[in-house]
Kinemage of the C-alpha trace (Angstrom):
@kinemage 1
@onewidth
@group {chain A} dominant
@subgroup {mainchain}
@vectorlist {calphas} color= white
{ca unk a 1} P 38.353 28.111 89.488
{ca unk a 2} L 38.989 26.615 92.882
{ca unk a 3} L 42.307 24.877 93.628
{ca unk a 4} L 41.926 21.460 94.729
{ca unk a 5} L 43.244 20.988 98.381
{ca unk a 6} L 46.532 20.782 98.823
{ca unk a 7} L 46.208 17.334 100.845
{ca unk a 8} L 44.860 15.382 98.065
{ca unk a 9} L 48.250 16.457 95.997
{ca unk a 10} L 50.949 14.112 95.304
{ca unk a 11} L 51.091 11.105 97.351
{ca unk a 12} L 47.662 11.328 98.907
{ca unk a 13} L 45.605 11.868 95.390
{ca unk a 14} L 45.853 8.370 93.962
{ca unk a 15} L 44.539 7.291 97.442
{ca unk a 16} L 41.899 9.452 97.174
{ca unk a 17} L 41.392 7.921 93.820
{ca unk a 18} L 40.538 4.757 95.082
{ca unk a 19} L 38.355 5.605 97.821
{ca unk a 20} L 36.492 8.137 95.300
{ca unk a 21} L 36.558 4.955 92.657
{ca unk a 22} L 34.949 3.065 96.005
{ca unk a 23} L 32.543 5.411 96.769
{ca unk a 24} L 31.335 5.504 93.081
{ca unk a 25} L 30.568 1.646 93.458
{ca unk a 26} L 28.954 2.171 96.531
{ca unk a 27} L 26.176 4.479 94.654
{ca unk a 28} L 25.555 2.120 92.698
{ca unk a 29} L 28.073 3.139 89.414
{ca unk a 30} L 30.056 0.619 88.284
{ca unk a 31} L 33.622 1.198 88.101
{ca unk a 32} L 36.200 -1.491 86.889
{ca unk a 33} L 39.540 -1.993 87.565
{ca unk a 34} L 40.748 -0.900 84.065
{ca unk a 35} L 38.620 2.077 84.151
{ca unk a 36} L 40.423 3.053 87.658
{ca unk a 37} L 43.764 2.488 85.259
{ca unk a 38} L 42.200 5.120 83.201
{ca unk a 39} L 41.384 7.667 85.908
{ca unk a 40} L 44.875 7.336 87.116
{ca unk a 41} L 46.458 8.401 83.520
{ca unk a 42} L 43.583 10.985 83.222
{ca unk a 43} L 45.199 12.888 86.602
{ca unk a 44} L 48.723 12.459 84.454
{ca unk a 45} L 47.356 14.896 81.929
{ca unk a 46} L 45.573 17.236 83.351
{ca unk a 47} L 46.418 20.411 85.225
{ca unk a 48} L 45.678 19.058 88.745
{ca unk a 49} L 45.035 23.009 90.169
{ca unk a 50} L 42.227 23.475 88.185
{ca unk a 51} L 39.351 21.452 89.741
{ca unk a 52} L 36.851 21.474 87.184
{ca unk a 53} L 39.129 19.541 84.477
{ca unk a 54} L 39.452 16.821 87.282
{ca unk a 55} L 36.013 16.604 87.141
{ca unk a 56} L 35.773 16.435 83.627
{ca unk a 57} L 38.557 14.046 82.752
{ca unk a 58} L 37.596 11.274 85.864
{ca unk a 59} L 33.868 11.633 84.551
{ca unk a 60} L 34.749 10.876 81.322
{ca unk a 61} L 37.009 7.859 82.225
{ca unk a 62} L 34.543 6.691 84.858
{ca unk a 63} L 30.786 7.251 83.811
{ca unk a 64} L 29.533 5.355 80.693
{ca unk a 65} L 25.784 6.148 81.173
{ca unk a 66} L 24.856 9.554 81.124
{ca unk a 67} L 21.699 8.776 84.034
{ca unk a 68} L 24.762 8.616 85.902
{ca unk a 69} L 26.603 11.970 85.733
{ca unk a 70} L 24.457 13.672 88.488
{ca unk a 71} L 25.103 10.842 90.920
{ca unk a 72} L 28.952 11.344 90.162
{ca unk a 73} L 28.979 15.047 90.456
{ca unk a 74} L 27.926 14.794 94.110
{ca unk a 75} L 30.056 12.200 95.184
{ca unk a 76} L 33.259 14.310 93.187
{ca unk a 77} L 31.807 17.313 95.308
{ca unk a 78} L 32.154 15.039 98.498
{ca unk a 79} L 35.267 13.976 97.915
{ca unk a 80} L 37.377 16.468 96.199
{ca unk a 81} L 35.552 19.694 97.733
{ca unk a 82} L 36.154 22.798 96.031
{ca unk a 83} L 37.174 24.838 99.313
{ca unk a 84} L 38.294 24.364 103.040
{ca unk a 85} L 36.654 26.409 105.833
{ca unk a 86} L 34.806 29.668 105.339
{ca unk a 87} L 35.853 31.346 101.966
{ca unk a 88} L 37.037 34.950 103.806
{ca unk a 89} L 36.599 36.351 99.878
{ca unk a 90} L 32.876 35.808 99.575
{ca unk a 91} L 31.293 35.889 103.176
{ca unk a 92} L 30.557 38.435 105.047
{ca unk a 93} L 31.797 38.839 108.711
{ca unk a 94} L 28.908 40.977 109.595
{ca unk a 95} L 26.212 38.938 108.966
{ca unk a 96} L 24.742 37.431 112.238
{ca unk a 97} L 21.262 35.622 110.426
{ca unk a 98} L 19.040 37.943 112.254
{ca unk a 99} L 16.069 39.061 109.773
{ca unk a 100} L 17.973 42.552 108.419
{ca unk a 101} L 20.666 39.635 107.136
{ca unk a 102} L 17.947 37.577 105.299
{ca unk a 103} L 16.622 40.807 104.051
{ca unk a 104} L 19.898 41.430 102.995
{ca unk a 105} L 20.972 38.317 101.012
{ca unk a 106} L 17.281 38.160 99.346
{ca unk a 107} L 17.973 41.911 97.884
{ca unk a 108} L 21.437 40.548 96.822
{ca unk a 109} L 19.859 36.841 94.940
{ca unk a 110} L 17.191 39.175 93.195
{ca unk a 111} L 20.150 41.135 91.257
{ca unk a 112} L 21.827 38.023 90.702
{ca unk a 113} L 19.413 35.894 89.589
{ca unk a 114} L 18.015 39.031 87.249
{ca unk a 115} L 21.734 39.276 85.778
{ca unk a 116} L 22.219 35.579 85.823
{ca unk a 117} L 25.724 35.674 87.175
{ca unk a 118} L 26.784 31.927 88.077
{ca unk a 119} L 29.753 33.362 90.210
{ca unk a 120} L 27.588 36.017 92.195
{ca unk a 121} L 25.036 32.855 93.156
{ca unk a 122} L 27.687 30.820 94.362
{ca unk a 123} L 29.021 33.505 96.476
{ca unk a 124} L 25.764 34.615 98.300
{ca unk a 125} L 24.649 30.673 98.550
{ca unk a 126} L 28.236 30.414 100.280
{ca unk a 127} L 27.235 33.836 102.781
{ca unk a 128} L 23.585 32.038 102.859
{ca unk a 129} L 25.073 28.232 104.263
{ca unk a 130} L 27.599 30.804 106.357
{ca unk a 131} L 24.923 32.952 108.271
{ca unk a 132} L 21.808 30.497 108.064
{ca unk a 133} L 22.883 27.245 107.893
{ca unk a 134} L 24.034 26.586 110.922
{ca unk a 135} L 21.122 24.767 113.374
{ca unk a 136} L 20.913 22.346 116.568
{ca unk a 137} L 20.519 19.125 115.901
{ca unk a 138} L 19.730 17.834 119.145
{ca unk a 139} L 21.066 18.422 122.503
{ca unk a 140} L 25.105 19.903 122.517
{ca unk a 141} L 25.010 19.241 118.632
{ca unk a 142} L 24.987 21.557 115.598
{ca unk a 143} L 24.650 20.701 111.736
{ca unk a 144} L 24.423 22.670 108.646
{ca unk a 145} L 20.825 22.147 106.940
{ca unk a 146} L 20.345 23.079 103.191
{ca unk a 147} L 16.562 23.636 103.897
{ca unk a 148} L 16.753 25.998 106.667
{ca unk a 149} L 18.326 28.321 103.997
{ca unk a 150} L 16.283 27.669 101.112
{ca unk a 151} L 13.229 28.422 103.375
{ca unk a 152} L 14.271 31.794 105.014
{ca unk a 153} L 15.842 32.850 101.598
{ca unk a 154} L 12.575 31.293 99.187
{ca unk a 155} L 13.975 32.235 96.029
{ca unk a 156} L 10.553 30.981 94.430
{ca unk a 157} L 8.595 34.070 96.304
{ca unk a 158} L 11.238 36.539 93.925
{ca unk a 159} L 10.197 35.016 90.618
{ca unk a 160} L 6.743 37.362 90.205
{ca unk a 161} L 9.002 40.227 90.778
{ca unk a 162} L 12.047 39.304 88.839
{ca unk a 163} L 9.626 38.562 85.723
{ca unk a 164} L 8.329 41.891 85.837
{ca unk a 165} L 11.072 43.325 85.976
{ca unk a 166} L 12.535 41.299 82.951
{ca unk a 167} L 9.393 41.889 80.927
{ca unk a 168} L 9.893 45.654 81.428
{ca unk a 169} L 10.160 47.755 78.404
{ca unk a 170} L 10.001 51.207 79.602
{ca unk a 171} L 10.942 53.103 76.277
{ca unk a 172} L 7.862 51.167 74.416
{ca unk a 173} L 4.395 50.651 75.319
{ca unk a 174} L 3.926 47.662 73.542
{ca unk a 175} L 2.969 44.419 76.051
{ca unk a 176} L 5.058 41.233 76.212
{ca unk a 177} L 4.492 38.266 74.178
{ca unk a 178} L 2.955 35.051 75.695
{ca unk a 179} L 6.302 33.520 74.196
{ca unk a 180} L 8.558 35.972 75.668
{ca unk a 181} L 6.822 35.368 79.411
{ca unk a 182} L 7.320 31.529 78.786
{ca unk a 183} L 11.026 32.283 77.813
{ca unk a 184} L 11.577 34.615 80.952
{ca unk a 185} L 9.557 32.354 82.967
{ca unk a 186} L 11.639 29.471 82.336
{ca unk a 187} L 15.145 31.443 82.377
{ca unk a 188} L 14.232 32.584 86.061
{ca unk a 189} L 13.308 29.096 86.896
{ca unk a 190} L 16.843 27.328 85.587
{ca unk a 191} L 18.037 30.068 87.914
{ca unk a 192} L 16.918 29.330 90.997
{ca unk a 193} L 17.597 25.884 90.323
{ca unk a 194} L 21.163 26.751 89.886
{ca unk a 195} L 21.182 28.906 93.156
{ca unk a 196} L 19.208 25.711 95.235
{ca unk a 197} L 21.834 23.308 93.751
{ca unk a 198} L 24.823 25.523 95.188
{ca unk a 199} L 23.190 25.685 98.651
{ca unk a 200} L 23.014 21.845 98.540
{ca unk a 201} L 26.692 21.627 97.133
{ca unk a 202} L 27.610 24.741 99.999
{ca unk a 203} L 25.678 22.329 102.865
{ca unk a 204} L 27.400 18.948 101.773
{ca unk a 205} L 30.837 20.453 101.985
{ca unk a 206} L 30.564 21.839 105.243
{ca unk a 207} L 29.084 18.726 106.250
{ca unk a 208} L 32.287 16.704 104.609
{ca unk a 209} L 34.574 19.347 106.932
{ca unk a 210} L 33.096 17.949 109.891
{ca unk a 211} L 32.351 14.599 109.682
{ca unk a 212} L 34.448 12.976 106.993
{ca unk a 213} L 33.938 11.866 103.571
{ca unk a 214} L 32.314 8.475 103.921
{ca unk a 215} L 29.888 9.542 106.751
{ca unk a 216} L 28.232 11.898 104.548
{ca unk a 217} L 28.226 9.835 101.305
{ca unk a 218} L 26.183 7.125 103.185
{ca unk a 219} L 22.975 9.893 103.407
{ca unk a 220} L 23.830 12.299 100.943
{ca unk a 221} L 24.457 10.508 97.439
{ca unk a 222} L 21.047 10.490 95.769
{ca unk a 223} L 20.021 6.876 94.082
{ca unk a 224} L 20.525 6.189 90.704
{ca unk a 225} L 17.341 7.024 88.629
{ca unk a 226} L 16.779 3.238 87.693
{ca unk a 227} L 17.075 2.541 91.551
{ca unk a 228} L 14.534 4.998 92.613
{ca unk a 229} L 11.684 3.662 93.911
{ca unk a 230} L 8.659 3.962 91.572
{ca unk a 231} L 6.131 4.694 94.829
{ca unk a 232} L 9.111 7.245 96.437
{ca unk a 233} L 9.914 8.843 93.157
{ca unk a 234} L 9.536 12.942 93.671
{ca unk a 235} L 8.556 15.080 90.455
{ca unk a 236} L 12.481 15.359 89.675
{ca unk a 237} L 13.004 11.463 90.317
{ca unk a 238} L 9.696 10.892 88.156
{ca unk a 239} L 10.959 13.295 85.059
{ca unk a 240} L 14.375 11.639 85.183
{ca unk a 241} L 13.187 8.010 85.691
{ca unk a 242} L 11.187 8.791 82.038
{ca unk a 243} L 14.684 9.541 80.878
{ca unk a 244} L 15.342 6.405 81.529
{ca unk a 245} L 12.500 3.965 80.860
{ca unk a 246} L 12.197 5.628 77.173
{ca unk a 247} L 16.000 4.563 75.699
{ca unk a 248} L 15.177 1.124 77.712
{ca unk a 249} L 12.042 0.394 75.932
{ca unk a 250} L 13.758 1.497 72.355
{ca unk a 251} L 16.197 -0.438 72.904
{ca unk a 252} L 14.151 -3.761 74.187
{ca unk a 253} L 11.706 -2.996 71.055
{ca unk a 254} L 15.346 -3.328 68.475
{ca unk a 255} L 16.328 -6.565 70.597
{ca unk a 256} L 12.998 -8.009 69.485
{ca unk a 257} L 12.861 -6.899 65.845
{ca unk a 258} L 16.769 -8.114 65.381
{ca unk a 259} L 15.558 -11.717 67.246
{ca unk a 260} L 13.024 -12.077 64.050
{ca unk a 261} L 15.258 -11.003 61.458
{ca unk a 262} L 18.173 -13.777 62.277
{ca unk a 263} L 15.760 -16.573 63.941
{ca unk a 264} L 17.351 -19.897 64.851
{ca unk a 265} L 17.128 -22.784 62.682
{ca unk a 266} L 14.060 -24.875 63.102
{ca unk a 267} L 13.278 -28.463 63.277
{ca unk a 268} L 15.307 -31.111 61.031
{ca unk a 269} L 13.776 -31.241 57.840
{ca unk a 270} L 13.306 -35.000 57.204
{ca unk a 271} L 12.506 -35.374 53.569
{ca unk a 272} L 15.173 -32.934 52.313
{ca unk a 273} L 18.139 -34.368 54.073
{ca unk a 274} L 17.419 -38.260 53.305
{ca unk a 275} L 16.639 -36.520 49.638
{ca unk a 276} L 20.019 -34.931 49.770
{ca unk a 277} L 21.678 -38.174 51.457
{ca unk a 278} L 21.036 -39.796 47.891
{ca unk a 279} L 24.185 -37.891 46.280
{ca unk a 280} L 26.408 -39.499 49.026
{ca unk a 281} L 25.793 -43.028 49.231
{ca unk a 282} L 22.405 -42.662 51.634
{ca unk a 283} L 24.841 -40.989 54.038
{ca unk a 284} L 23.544 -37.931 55.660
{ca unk a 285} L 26.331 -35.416 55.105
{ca unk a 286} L 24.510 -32.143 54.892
{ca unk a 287} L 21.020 -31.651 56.956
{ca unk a 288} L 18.319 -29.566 56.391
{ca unk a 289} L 16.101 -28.026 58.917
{ca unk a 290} L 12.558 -26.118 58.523
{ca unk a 291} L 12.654 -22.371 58.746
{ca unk a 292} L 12.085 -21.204 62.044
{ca unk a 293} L 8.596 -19.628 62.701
{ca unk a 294} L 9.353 -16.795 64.822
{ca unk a 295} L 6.300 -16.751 67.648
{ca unk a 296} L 4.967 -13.323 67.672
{ca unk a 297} L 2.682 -13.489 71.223
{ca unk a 298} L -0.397 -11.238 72.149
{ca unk a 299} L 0.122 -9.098 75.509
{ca unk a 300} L -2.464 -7.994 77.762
{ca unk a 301} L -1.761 -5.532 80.660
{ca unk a 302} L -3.995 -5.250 83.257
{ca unk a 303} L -2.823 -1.840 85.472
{ca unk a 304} L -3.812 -0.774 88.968
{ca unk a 305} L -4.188 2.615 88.534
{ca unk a 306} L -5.173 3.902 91.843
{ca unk a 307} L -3.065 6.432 93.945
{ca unk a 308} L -0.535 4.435 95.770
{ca unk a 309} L 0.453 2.749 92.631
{ca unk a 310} L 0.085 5.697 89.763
{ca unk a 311} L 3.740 6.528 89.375
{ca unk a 312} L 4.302 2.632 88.705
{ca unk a 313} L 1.704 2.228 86.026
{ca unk a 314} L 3.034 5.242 84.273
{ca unk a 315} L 6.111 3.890 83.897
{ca unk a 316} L 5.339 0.130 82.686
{ca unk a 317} L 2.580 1.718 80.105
{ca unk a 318} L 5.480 3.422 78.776
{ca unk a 319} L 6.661 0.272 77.977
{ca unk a 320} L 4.203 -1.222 77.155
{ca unk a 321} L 3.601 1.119 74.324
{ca unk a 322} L 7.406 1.193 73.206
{ca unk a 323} L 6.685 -2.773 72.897
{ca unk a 324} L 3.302 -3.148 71.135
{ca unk a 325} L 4.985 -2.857 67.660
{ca unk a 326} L 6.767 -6.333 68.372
{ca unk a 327} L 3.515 -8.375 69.466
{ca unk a 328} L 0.331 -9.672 67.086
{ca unk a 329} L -1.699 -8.253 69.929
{ca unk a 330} L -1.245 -5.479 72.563
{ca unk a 331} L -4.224 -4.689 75.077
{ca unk a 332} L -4.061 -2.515 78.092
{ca unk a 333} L -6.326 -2.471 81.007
{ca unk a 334} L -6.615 -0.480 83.756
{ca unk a 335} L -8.923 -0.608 86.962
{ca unk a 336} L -9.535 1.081 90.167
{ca unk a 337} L -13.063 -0.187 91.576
{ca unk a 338} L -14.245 -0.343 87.728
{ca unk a 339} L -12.374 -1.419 84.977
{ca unk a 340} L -11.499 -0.451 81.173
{ca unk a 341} L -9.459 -0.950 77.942
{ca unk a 342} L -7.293 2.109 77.857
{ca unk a 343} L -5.620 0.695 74.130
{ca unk a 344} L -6.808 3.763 72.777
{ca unk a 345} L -4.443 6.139 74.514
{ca unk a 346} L -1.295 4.569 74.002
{ca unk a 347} L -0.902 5.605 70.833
{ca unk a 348} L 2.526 6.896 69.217
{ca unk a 349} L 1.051 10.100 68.674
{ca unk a 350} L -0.056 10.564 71.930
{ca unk a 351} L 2.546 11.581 75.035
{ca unk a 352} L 1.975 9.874 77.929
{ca unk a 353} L 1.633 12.006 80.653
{ca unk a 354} L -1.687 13.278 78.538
{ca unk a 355} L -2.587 9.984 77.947
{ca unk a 356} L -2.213 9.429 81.878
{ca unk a 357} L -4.758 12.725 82.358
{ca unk a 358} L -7.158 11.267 79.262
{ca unk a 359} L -6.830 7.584 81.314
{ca unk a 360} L -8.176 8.913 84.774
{ca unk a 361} L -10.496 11.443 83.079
{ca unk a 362} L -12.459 9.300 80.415
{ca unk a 363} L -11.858 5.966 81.260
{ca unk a 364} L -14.437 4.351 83.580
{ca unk a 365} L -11.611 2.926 86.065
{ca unk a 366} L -13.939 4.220 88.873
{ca unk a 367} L -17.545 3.267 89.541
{ca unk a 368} L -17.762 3.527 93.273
{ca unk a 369} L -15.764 5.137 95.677
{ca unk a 370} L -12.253 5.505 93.957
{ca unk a 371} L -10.860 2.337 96.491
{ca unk a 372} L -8.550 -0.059 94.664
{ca unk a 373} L -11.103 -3.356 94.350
{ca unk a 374} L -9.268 -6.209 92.513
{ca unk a 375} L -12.249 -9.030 93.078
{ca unk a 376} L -14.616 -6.433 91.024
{ca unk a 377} L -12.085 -5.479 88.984
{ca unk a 378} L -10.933 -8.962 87.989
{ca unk a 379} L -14.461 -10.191 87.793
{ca unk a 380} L -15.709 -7.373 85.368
{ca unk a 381} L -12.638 -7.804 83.345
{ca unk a 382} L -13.202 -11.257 82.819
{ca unk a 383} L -17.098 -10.257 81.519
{ca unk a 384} L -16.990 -7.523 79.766
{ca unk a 385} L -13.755 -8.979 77.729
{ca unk a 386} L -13.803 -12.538 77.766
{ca unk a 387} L -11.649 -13.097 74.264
{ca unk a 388} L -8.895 -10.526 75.639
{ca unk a 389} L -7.090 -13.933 77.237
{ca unk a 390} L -6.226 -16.915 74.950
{ca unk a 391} L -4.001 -19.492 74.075
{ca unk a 392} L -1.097 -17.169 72.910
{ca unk a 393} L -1.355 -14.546 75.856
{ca unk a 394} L 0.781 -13.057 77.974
{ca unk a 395} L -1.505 -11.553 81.254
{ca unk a 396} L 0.795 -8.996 82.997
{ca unk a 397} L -1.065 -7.492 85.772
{ca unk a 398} L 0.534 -4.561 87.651
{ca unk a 399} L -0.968 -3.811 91.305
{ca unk a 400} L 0.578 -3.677 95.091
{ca unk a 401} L -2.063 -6.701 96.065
{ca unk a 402} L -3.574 -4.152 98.611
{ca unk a 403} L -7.334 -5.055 98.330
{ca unk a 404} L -8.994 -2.540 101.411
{ca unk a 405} L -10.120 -5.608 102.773
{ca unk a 406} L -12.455 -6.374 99.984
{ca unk a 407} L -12.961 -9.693 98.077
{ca unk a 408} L -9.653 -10.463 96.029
{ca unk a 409} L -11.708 -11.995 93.103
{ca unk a 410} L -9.753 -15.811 93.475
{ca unk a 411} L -11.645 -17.372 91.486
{ca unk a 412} L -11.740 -14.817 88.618
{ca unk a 413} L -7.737 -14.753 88.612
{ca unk a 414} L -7.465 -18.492 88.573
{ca unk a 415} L -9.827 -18.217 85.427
{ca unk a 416} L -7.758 -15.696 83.733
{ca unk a 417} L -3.868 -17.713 84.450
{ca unk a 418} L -5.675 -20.909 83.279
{ca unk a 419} L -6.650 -19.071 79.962
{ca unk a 420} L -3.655 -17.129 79.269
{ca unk a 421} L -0.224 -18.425 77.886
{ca unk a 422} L 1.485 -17.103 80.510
{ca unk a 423} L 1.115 -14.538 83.404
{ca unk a 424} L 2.886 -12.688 85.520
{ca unk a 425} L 2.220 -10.088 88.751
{ca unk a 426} L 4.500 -7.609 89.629
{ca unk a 427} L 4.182 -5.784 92.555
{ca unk a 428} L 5.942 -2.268 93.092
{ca unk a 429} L 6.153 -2.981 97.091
{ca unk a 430} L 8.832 -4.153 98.898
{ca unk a 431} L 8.365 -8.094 99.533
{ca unk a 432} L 9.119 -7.899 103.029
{ca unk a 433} L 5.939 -5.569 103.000
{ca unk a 434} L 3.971 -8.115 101.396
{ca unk a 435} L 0.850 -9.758 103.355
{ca unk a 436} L 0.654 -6.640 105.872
{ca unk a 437} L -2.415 -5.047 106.619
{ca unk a 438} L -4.650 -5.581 103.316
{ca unk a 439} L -2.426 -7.204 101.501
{ca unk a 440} L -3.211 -10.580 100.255
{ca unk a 441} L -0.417 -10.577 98.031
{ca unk a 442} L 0.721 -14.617 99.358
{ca unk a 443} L -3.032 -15.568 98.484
{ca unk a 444} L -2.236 -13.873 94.793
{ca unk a 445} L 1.014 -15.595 94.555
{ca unk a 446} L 0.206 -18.997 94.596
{ca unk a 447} L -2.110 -18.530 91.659
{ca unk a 448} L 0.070 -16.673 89.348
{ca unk a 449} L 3.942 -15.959 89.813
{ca unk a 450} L 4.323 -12.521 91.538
{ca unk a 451} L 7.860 -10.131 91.543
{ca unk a 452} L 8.815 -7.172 93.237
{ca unk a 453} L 9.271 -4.450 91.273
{ca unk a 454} L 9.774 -1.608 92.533
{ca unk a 455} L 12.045 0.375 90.127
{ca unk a 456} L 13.732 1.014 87.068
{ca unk a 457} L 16.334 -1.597 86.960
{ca unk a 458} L 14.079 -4.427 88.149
{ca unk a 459} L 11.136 -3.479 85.622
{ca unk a 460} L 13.862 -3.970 82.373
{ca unk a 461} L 15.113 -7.341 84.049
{ca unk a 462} L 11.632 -8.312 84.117
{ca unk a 463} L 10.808 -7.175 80.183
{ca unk a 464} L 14.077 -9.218 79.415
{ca unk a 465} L 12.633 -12.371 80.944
{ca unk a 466} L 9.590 -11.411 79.462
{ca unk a 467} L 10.650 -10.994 75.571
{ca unk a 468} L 9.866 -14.173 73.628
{ca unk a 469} L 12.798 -16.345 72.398
């Protein structure tokens, strides 16, 4: 393993702690006094020359959530790198980055990603930052750039070969399994994730080297997953934000069933206390109150489901079918330019993503041109399922307010919030974006109370505002 750098020994490492510890808090990971405490008895115990139980031993006194670790890993790799300069061991003088050198490292990453040898990827990703990285970035400046390697060296265009090659059974002529292509197909994928992570890690260092910790941090930390924006979110962001969402709504679902097993007391029971007052005089000692009725309310979702707001509905129907154990009455709607009950494929059996394909496939959310219409979509809502919305409803409706210029349906919204219990809008765009161009999100708002929401962490403060008393 890599020695940590000999400035961050003795004196200089505790200050390092507490800028690291700062940093942390920066991204968005909370890190407490007591915890830094911790940290500093952690670097007491450890063998401080071998960087990988530093890692280890400050992520296990400073991360409590585990959606957190890959945020910490980068900032640790930004501020404790794991080299100085150009590793003389691993990268080759000779290489210029003309075309025989990309040639060259490609042949290299085939055999190691065939052999799977962690050490061998780190060292040509190290020769690959060293030879390719390097690229103007504007005039008299020069940068390192993780995708300028990943592009010339495209590990992805080596996977048909390298799964050949490990399907290969020359002394047999009996064909590969499907399983044992999805097995090497999936090994040779990890793979190459491994080898585009060490670029990255390669990049940010050299990066660190020239312009300092904290310049780098401010661009290069990614966000938490419950701060990633739902309308942002890349297919990594989206697979880690349902990491998320799913313990949230598990454990929002056991907050409501332990609320009904230990309700309040209820009103004073009249009769039984002056009853009981008889034994003392007429003196009320001990009162008696009615058992508390625990209200069990009847949710409705109504879901824009059109393209600039599909990641967002995925994520609050995930939710919304975690909760619909704890209400009398769960309905989800979704809508485009049409409108339809989509109940039917939120069931526990079913995952969501197919129930997301089975949604946009079957359901008639579409009856025109495929252009989010809220005024028709409100309107046939409120015809084709006038007894959705009572008395004991809760109307969440989920949309960005962006209309295409079309009729927002006013009157049709003001029919539904004067029918349900209570309603509530949130709106996965920024609010300083609200009221631009189509949006008649202010017209919206002053019917029916209207957030933002635009990720993880406001969605679950919502739900908690949300979950009946």
């Amino acid at each position: 393993m890599a020695d940590i750098r000999a400035d961050h020994v003795g004196g200089g490492l505790f200050g390092r702690l507490v800028q690291f510890s700062r940093a942390l808090r920066h991204a968005g990971i909370p890190v407490s006094a007591s915890e830094e405490i911790d940290a500093t008895a952690v670097m007491t115990a450890i063998e401080l020359t071998e960087r990988w139980q530093l890692r280890e031993g400050l992520a296990a006194a400073l991360v409590k959530n585990p959606s957190h670790r890959k945020t910490f890993d980068v900032v640790f790799d930004i501020w404790y790198p794991s080299a100085q300069g150009s590793p003389s061991s691993t990268v080759d003088k000779k290489l210029r980055g003309d075309e025989s050198d990309v040639d060259q490292l490609r042949d290299q990453l085939a055999e190691a990603l065939l052999r799977g040898d962690e050490d061998d990827l780190r060292r040509i990703a190290e020769q690959a930052v060293a030879s390719l990285g390097r690229q103007s970035a504007g005039p008299g400046r020069q940068s390192w750039f993780s995708y300028r390697v990943l592009r010339q060296m495209s590990p992805e265009t080596l996977i048909s070969a390298l799964l050949a090659e490990m399907l290969r059974r020359p002394d047999t002529d009996e064909l590969p399994s499907a399983m044992d292509e999805m097995v090497a197909r999936a090994t040779i994928s990890d793979r190459t994730a491994t080898f585009r992570r060490q670029v990255e890690a390669e990049t940010r260092r050299r990066l660190v080297e020239e312009r300092g910790a904290d310049a780098v941090a401010r661009h290069a930390v990614p966000a938490l997953a419950d701060q990633v924006d739902f309308l942002r979110a890349t297919r990594e962001d989206l697979a880690e934000l349902r990491r998320t969402v799913q313990p949230l709504a598990r454990r929002l679902a056991a907050r409501l069933a332990l609320q009904r097993r230990h309700p309040r007391r209820g009103r004073l029971d009249i009769r039984r206390t002056v009853r009981a007052s008889l034994a003392t005089g007429g003196v009320p000692v001990v009162t008696h109150f009615k058992a508390r009725r625990p209200h069990k309310p009847e949710l409705v979702v109504l879901c824009d489901v059109s393209g600039s707001t599909a990641s967002f509905a995925h994520f609050t129907l995930l939710l919304t079918r975690a909760l619909r154990e704890q209400f009398a009455k769960l309905r989800a709607f979704a809508f485009v330019d049409g409108c339809d009950e989509i109940t039917r494929f939120l069931g526990p059996d079913i995952e969501l993503p197919d129930a997301v394909n089975r949604l946009m496939s079957e359901a008639r959310v579409v009856q025109f041109d495929g252009h989010s219409d809220y005024g028709r979509a409100f309107e046939t809502f409120e015809d084709n399922w006038p007894d959705a919305v009572g008395p004991n409803t809760s109307l969440l409706i989920l949309g960005d307010a962006r209309t295409n210029f079309r009729d927002p349906g006013l009157t049709a919204l003001k029919n539904l919030n004067l029918a349900a219990r209570h309603t509530y809008w949130l709106n996965p765009e920024p609010r300083r974006h609200w009221d631009s161009g189509d949006s008649v999100a202010g017209q919206y708002a002053d019917i029916v109370p209207m957030l933002e929401c635009r990720n993880a962490a406001q969605l679950a403060n919502f739900v908690q505002q949300l979950l009946p008393k």
